[in-house]
Every structure is written in C-alpha cells, then in structure tokens.
VEXVO-532345 format. One line per field, with one value per residue (C-alpha): residue in one letter; x, y, z. Coordinates in steps of 0.25 Angstrom, whole numbers. Layout:
N
resn = [a|...]
east = [X|...]
north = [Y|...]
up = [Z|...]
END
This chain:
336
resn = [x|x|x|x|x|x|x|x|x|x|x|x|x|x|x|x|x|x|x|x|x|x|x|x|x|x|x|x|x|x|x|x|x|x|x|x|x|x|x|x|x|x|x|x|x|x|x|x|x|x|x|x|x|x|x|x|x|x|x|x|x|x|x|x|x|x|x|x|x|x|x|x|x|x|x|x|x|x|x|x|x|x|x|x|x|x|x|x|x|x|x|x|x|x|x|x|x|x|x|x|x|x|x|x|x|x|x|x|x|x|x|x|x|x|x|x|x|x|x|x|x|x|x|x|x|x|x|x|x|x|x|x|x|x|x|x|x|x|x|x|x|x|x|x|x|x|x|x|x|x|x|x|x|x|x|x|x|x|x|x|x|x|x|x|x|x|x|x|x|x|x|x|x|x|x|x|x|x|x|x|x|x|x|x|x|x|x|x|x|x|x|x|x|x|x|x|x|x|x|x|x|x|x|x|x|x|x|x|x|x|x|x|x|x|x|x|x|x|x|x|x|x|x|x|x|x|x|x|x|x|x|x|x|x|x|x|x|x|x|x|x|x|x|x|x|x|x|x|x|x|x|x|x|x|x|x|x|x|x|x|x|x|x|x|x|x|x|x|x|x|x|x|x|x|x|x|x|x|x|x|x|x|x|x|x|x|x|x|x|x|x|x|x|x|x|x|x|x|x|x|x|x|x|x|x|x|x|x|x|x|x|x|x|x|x|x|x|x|x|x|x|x|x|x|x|x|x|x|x|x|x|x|x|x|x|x]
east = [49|55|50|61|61|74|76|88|96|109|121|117|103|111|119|106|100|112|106|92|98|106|97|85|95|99|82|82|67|69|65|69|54|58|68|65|76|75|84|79|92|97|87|93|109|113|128|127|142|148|161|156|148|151|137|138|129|118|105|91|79|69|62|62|53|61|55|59|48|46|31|31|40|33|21|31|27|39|43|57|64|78|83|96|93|102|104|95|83|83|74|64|62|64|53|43|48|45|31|28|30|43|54|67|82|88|103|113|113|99|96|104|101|96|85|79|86|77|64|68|69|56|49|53|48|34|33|37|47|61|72|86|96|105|119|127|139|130|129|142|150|164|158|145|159|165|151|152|166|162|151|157|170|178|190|187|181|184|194|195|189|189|179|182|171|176|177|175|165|152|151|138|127|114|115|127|119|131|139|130|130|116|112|120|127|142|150|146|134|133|145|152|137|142|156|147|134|144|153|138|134|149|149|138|133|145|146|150|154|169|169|176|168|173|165|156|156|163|174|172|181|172|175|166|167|163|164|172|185|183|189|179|181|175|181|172|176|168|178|191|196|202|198|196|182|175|182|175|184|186|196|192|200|197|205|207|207|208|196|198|188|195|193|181|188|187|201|200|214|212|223|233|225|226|219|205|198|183|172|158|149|151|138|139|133|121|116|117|108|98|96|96|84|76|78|73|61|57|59|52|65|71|82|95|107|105|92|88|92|108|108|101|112|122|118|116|132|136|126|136|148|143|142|156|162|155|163|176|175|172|164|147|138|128|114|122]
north = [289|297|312|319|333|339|349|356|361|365|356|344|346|347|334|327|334|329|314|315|321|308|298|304|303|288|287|284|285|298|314|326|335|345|355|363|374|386|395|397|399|384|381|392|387|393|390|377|374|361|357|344|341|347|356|363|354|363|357|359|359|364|351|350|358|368|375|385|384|369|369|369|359|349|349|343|327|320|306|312|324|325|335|341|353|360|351|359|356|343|339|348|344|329|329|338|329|315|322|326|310|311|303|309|311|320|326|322|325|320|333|343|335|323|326|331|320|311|318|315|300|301|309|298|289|293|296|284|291|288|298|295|306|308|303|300|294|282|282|288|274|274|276|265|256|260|255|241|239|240|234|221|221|219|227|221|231|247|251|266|276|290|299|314|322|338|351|367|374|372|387|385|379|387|398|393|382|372|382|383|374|374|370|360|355|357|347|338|338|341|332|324|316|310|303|300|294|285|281|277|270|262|258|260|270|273|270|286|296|308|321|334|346|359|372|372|357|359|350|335|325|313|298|288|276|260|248|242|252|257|272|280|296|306|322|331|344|356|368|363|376|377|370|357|355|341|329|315|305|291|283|266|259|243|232|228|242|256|265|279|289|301|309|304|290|277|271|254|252|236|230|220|225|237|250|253|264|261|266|269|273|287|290|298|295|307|301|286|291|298|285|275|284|284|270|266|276|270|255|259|255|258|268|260|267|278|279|292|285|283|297|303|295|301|313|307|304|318|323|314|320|333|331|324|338|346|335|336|325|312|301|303|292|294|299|304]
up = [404|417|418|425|432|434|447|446|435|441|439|442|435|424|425|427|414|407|412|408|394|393|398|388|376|382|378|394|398|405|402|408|408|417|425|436|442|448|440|426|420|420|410|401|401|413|415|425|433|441|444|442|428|415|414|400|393|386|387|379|390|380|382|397|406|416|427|439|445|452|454|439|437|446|436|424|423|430|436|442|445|446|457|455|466|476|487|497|488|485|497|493|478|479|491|482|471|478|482|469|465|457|460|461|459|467|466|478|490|494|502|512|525|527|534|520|512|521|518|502|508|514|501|492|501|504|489|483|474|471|476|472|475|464|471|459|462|464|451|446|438|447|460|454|450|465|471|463|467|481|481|476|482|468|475|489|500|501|512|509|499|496|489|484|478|477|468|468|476|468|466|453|460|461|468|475|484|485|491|502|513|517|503|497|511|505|498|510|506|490|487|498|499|485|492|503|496|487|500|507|494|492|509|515|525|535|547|551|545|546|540|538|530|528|533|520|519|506|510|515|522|527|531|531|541|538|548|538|539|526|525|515|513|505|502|495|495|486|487|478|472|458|446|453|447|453|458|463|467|475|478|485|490|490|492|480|471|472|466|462|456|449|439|435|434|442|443|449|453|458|466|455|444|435|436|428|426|426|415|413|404|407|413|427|440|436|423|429|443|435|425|440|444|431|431|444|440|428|432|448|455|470|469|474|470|478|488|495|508|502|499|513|519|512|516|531|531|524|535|547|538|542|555|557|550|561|572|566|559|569|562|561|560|549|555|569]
END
C-alpha cells in the first residue's frame, strides 16, 4: 500500500484528489493520508475555478489528515507526496521531500529556471528517490496514440506539425501568482512547456530553437528546427478574451495521414482511406501519470516515460525560446 501526502490543493490538487478517489475505489493499492495547504479554507469548500477542469465535485476529507502548517505534515507516515504547488515552489518542497526520503510527483513545469530544476535532478539523485514531474500530455490517450504512430511510422515520417494550447487570463490562482511573471514564468513557462515537452518527446531534442513572446510572455510563437527539415510549431497564448474557456489542439502531418486534435477529439484522416475518430477508455493524462508512478513504486522500477532530465530540458528549450524572443526571433541553440 502507497502512503501519499498531497501538497497543494488548488486546482490541480483537486484533479489529482479526483485520481487518488478513483484509484482507491478501483481497490488500487493506494491511500491518500494527508493534505498540507497553506490557506485553511480549501479544506472547508472554498469555491475552486479553472478554465480547464470541471472542479465542482464536493468531496468528504474527514478521513484524510489536513495541515497548514508543513512541519507537521512531514510527521504523517508517507511513501510519496504529490506536489501540486505554484511553480516558484516546487524546487523547494520536492528537495525537502526527496531529503526527507519520499519519492516524488511533482506538477509540470519542473521549476522556474533551470538552474533549480537541475538541483531537483541532483536531490533525487543523491537520495535514491524517484522524482517524476507530472507532464501529462505524455500520458494524455491522443497525444499517447500520436507518440505510437510516430514511433512506428504506420503513416510514414512527419513533415510538418502544429500544436496550440490557449485560453483566458488565469485570473483564480492563488493569490493571483500566475499573473505574475516572476512566479509562474507566463504562459511560456506554465503552459507552452506542455507543446514543447510533447514536441521533445515525439522528435527529439532539437537542433535550435525560434520564438516570439509577448511582453508578459502570455502569448507564444515558437519553431523548432530538425536535421531532417521537418517544420514543427507550437502557439500558446494565455489572454483570449471572451468566453473562450480552454483549447489544446494539434494538427501532423505525415505522409500518408493527417492527424488532428480538436475538441477533445483525435480525428486520423489516412490517405485512400476513410476518416476515424479514435477512442479510449476515457481516462485522462492526470489519473493515468498518477497510476505510472505508483506503479513503478510498488514494483521498484525506473521512471521512463517522463524522467526528471526530459522535463529540465523542456524547460532548457523554453529557457532558448526566451531568449530568442529578447533577439527578435533568430534561432537559439538549446544550452547557448
């Protein structure tokens, strides 16, 4: 049986609380023991909003410990914790973690900068303890379909692909920290690393990097460059006004299909053939990451899917993407 400590109960917390529920109820040797947040009211049903899961699920936390104070919560028996903290925390609480000997599963992106992204690395490293950041569209069934397509070649190679990832200013975050650059790095940062973690995982690292970002980092044009010509490109953009809400699309082009994410729904349009819609089991990228990690716990196995490394390079080429933004836009390597 997994022990789990959950850190953060904003709206992500919330989603992974919504896995642990489902995976206990699935009879998944798993429990949820404790909850540490630092404003009180989210154990007592404060309103929770996002623009990009349904949060209005009441939930019964009379069995699990909760704690504002994080000394305390440190004393619960655990194997894990799950952090699910503002960005500008997570290299603090995974290192404290990690030292404390609890492996860990930490919420995309890995940290702010890389420089403290690497010293997560080098905790989990030093203290044996697996780390796995929570980048969930390695997980996620259409992009997990995407990944075998490309891998095998059933539709030949990729010769061009697009990726969006958008919606309205994130205006309910905790004391307003993902409107605040310094904190949660802009949509570059909090949202773009998603296109660019899946782009790294489909094709490898790329050679270098081309971007435009707005002021505030809020709005994102970036290209990627591979020795093979292929033409990959990722939008993000975290301003849309109006009743927008929250969109993620993609649209691959191979050389024997078109593959197209929107709506929520992977569309295969093969060459000579007649368009499918694809199906899964309905379980999303957050429940499935969550399961991957108590697995590899309870049967002692590497993390694969998505290591530490994958994610600080992630961050490495948001970090060139950055930088080609402050150049107007000529191509960076990765690690210039």
């Amino acid at each position: 049986m997994i022990k789990v400590g959950l850190i953060g109960l904003g709206s992500i917390g919330r989603v992974h609380l919504d896995a642990y529920a489902q995976l206990e109820r699935e009879g998944f040797p798993i429990k949820l023991v404790a909850i540490f947040d630092a404003d009180e009211q989210k154990f007592k049903g404060k309103k929770h909003e996002s623009n990009v899961v349904d949060l209005n699920t009441a939930y019964d936390l009379s069995e699990i410990n909760t704690y504002t104070d994080s000394e305390l919560f440190y004393q619960e028996e655990m194997d894990m914790v799950d952090i699910t903290l503002p960005t500008y925390l997570h290299d603090e609480f995974t290192i404290r973690s990690l030292n404390k000997g609890l492996h860990v599963l930490c919420e995309k992106p890995i940290a702010l900068d890389s420089g403290s992204g690497a010293a997560m690395v080098e905790a989990a490293a030093a203290t044996g303890k697996k780390l796995m950041i929570a980048h969930c569209l390695r997980f996620w069934p259409e992009y997990e379909y995407l990944k075998s397509v490309v891998d095998s070649e059933k539709y030949g190679k990729v010769k061009a692909a697009t990726f969006f990832r958008g919606g309205g200013a994130p205006t309910w975050s905790y004391e307003n920290w993902m409107l605040q650059v310094d904190k949660s790095g802009g949509a570059l940062v909090d949202l773009h690393i998603h296109d660019v973690d899946m782009i790294n995982f489909l094709f490898g690292k790329p050679e270098s990097v081309s971007a435009l970002c707005s002021e505030r980092y809020d709005i994102v044009s970036a290209h990627f460059r591979y020795p093979d010509g292929k033409i990959i490109h990722a939008d993000a953009d975290l301003s849309l006004p109006g009743g927008f809400g929250f969109a993620m699309t993609f649209r691959v082009h191979m050389e024997a299909a078109t593959l197209v994410l929107q709506d929520g729904r992977l569309t295969v349009h093969p060459t000579d053939e007649p368009s499918w819609v694809y199906e899964h089991d309905g379980n999303l990228g957050y429940y499935r990451e969550i399961k991957y990690f108590a697995e590899r716990l309870l049967n002692d196995e590497a993390i694969l899917t998505s290591t530490p490394e994958d994610s600080l390079l992630a961050l490495q080429i948001v970090e060139a993407e950055r930088q080609s933004s402050g150049r107007g836009g000529q191509f960076v390597q990765i690690g210039e």
